[in-house]
C-alpha positions in Angstrom: 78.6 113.5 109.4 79.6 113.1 113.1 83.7 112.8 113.2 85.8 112.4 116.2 89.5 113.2 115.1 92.5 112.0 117.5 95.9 114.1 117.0 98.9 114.8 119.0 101.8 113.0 120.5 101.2 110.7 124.0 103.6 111.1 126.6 105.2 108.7 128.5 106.2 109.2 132.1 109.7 108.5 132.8 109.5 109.6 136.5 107.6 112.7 138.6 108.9 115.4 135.9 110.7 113.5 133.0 108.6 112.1 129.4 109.0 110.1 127.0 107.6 111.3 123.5 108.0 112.4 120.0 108.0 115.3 117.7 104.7 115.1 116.0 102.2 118.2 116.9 98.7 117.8 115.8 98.9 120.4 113.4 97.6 118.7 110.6 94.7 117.0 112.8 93.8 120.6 113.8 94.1 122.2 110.3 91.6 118.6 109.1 89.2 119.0 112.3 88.6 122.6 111.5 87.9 122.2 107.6 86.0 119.4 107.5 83.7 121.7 109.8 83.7 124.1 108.1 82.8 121.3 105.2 79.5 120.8 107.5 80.6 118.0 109.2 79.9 118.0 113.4 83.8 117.5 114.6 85.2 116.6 117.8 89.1 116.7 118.4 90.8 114.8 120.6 94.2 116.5 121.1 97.4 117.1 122.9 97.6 120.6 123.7 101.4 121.1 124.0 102.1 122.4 120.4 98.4 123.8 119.7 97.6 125.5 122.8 94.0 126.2 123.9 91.7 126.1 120.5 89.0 128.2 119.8 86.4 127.3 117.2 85.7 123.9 117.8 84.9 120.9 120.3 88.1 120.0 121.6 88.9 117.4 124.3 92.4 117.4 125.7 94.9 115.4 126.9 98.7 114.7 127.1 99.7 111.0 128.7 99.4 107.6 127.1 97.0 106.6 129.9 95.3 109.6 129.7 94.4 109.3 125.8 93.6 105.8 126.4 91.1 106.6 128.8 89.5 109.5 127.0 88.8 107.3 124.2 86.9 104.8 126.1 84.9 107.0 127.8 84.5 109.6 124.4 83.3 105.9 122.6 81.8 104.4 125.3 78.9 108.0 125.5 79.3 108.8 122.0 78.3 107.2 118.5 80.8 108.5 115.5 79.7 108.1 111.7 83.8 108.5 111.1 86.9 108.0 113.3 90.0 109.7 112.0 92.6 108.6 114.2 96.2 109.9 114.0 97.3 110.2 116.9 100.8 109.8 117.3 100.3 106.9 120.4 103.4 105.9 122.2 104.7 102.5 121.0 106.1 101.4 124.5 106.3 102.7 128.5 108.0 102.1 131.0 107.5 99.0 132.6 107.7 100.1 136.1 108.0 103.9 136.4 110.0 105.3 139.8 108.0 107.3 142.1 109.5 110.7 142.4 112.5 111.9 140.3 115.4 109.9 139.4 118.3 111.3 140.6 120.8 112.6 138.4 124.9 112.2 137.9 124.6 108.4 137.5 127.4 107.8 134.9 124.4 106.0 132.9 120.4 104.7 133.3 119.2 101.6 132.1 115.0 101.5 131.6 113.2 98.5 130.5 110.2 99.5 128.2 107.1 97.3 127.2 104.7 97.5 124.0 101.9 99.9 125.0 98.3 98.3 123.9 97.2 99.4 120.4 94.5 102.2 120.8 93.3 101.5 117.3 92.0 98.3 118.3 90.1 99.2 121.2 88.4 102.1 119.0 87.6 99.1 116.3 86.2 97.4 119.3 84.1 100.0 120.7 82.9 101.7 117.6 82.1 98.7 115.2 79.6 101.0 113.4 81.6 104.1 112.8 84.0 104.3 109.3 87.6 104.2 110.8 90.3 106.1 108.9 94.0 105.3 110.3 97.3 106.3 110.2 100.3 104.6 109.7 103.6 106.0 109.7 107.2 104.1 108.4 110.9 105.1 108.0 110.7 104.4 104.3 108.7 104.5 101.4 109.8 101.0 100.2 107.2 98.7 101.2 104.9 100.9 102.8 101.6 100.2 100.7 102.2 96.4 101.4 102.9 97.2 105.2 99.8 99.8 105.7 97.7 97.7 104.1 98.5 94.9 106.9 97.8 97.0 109.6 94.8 97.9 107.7 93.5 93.9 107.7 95.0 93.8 111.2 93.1 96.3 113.3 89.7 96.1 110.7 89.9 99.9 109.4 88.2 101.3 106.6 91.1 103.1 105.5 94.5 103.4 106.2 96.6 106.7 105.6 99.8 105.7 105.0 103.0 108.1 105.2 106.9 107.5 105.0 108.8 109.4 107.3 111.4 110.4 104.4 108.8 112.1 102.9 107.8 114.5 105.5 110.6 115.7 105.9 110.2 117.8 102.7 106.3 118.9 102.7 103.2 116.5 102.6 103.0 112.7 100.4 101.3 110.1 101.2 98.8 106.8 99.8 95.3 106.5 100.8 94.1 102.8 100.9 91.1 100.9 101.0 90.1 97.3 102.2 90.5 96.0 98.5 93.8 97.4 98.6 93.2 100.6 95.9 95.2 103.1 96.6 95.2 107.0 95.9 98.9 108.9 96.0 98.3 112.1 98.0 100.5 114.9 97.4 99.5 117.9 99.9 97.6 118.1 103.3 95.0 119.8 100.9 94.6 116.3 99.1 94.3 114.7 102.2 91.3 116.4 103.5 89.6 116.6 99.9 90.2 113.1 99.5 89.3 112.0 103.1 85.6 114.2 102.6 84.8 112.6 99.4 85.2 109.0 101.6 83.3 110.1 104.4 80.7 110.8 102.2 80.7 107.7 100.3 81.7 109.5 97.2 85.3 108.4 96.9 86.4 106.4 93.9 89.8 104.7 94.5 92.3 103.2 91.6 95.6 100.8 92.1 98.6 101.9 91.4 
C-alpha cells in the first residue's frame, strides 16, 4: 500500500524568533513510518524535524510551522494519490491572530495575545483524498469519555479510523482504543499493538469487537 504518515508538532509564530508549540516529537510516527516499510508498504513521512533530525531510510518531507504543514499537505495531496493517510500530527489548535513584525520587546511587566482556532487539517485531507483510508488521531486529557468523544470527531471529519489516546495515559508508556465507523473498538496497549493493528486495517484484514 501507498501511506503518507503526518507526525510532529506545528509551530506557531509568536513574533521574528518566538513559537508557539507543544511537546509531542514524532517519534512514534517515525518508529510506524519505518516498520510499516519495512512491512512492504511504499511510506512517505511528513514530519517536523526538530526532535528527529535529518532521517535516513525513508521518504521524508519536512517541515516545522502551522502554515508550512498546511501547505505541504495540499500540495503532497493535490500530486499524489495515497491508498492510506495516517495522520498524527500534533497540529496547532490556535495562532495568533495578528503576529508582530519583528521581535517583541521584552521587560513589559506582562503581554496580552489574542489567539484564533487554526483550520482543521484533517478536513482538508478528507477533502482532497476522498479515495484514500484515513486513520486519525485524537488526543484528550482524560480517559473518561474518550471513545464517545473520538468517535465524534471520527463522524465529524469522515475518517476511517480514529486513534484515540488520553493524555493520562501517556504519561506512563503506550494505551490507547482503535475505532471504526460502526463504533467497534480495539484497546491498544503498546506502540507495537498500534502498528500490528494499524497493518492488519490497511490491509483489510482487521476484525474489530466493542467493548
Amino acid at each position: 500500500m501507498k501511506i503518507l504518515i503526518t507526525a510532529g508538532a506545528t509551530w506557531i509564530k509568536i513574533d521574528a524568533i518566538r513559537i508557539l508549540t507543544n511537546r509531542f516529537t514524532g517519534k512514534t510516527g517515525l518508529y510506524l513510518a519505518g516498520e510499516l516499510k519495512k512491512k512492504g508498504h511504499r511510506v512517505t513521512l511528513l514530519i517536523n524535524p526538530h526532535c528527529t533530525g535529518k532521517i535516513k531510510g525513508l521518504e521524508a518531507i519536512y517541515y516545522h510551522y502551522f502554515e508550512e504543514f498546511k501547505e505541504k499537505v495540499a500540495k503532497i495531496l493535490k500530486n499524489e494519490d495515497y491508498d492510506v493517510i495516517i495522520h498524527m500530527a500534533a497540529v496547532s489548535d490556535y495562532k495568533l491572530k495578528n503576529t508582530p513584525q519583528g521581535k517583541i520587546p521584552s521587560g513589559s511587566k506582562s503581554l496580552l495575545l489574542r489567539f484564533v482556532p487554526t483550520e482543521k487539517i484533517i478536513k482538508r485531507i478528507r477533502m482532497l483524498a476522498k479515495k484514500s483510508l484515513i486513520v486519525q488521531f485524537k488526543l484528550e486529557p482524560k480517559r473518561k469519555g474518550i471513545v464517545e468523544d473520538a468517535y465524534r470527531s471520527l463522524k465529524e471529519n469522515k475518517s476511517d479510523f480514529v486513534v484515540a489516546n488520553a493524555l493520562e495515559d501517556l504519561t506512563l508508556g503506550y494505551k490507547g482504543f482503535l475505532i471504526n465507523r460502526d463504533k467497534e473498538i480495539i484497546p491498544l496497549k503498546s506502540k507495537k499493538e498500534l502498528l500490528d493493528i494499524l497493518d492488519r486495517a490497511i490491509r483489510g484484514k482487521l476484525k474489530l469487537r466493542c467493548i
